[in-house]
N, C-alpha and C positions, 0 to 999 in steps of 0.2 A: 272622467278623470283617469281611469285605467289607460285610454287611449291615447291620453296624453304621458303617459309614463311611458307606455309603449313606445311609442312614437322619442319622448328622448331618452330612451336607453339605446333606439335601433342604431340611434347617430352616435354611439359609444361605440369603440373599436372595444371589443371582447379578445381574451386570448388565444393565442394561435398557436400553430406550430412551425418550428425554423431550423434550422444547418448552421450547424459555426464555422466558420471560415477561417478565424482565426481569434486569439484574445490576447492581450497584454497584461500584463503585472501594475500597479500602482501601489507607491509609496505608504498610503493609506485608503482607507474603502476597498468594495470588491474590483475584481478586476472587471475590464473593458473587455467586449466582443465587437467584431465582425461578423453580421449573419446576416442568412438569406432569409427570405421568409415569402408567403403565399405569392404566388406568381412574379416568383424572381423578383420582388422588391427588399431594394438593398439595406439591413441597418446596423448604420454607426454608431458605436460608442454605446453599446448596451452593455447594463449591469448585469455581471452577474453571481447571484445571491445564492452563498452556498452555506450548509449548517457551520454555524461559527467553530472551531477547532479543528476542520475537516477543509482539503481544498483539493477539486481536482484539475489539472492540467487540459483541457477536453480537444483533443483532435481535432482536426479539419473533417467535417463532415458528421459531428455529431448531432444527433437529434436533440432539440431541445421547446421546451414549451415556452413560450414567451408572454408575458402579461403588460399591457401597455396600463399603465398608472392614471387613474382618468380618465382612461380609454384613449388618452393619444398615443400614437406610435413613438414620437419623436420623446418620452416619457417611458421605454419601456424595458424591462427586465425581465431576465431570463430567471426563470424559478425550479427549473429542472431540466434536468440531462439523463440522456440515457445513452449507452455504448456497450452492448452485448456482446461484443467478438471474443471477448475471452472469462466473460462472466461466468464465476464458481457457485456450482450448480449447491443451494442450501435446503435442508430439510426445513419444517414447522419450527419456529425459533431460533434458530441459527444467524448468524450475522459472518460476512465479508468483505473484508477489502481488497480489490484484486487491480493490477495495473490495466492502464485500458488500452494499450498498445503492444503487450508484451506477453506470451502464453505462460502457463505454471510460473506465474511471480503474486504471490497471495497470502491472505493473512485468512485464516478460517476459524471464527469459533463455532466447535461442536458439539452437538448433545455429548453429556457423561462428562462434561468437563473438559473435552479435550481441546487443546489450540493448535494446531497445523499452521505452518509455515511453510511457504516451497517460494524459490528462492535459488539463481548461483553463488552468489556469496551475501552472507550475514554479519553488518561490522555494529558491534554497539561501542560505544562513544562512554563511556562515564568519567567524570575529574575524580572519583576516589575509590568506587568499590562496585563490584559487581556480585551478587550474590546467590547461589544456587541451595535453595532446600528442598533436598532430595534423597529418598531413601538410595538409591541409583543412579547412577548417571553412565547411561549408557551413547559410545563411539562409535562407526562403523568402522573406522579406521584409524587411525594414530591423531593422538596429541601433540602439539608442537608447543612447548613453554620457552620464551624468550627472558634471559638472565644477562640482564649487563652488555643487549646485545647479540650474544649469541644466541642460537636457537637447540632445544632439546630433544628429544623426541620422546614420547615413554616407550615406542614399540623399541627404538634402538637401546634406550638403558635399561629393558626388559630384556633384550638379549645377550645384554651385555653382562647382568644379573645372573640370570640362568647360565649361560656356560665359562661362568669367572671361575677362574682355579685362582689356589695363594701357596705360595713356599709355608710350612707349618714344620717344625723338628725335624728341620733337614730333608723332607721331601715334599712334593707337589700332591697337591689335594686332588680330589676329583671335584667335579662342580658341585654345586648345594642337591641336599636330601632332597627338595623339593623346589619345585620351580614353578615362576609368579605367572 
């Protein structure tokens, strides 16, 4: 009996490893690949199955595991990818998101709390409120707040601040006692 199991699992294609060539988008379900797989055999139209809320883009040339459903090929799905070239190195517990074609573009959570971002620019989107709770909130460099259009700066209305003089009983002030 065992030899006979043996015998029809050997005729079941098991899963392997494959290259993506390329993948498309659809309307609904996961998206479609293009991928190579063991001795340059070609496959179209494969799923592929990523954690629901999460989706990545995957490059030409990514490695990926492939599991044919059934054991046919013409049945099969991709169930993991891998793309180390710019993978954010994590300690024990730590989780990342990092772009897979692009250097210092990452999302990091670290032990003690901490979230890292790195990033050329960071835009958030909200319809009504953005909110910051924070003992501190600290700048490297200037604010720019937009009013009606125009733009503000705090380092220019801080300097504007600091060396204001005013006409006071007939003559010119010096600038304020102290300065922000």
């Amino acid at each position: 009996m065992r030899r006979e199991i043996s015998r029809a699992l050997s005729g079941m294609r098991q899963a392997f490893r494959g290259v993506v060539g390329s993948y498309r988008h659809r309307a609904a379900g996961p998206m479609l690949a293009r991928a190579e797989g063991l001795a340059d055999e070609q496959l179209v139209d494969v799923e592929i199955m990523q954690q629901a809320g999460l989706v990545s883009g995957l490059p030409a040339g990514t490695p990926v595991i492939v599991l044919p459903i059934g054991g046919k090929t013409a049945q099969s799905v991709i169930i993991a990818s891998e793309h180390g070239t710019y993978r954010v190195q994590v300690a024990p517990g730590e989780v990342a998101l990092y772009h897979l074609t692009e250097p210092n573009c990452s999302v990091h959570l670290k032990a003690g709390r901490i979230v890292e971002l790195k990033c050329d620019k960071f835009e958030i989107s909200a319809d009504t409120e953005v909110t910051i709770t924070a003992p501190i909130l600290r700048v490297s460099d200037d604010i720019e707040v937009r009013s009606a259009g125009a733009p503000y700066s705090v380092n220019a209305f801080l300097a504007a601040y600091n060396g204001h003089k005013h006409t006071e009983t007939g003559s010119i002030t010096t600038g304020p006692d102290s300065t922000v």
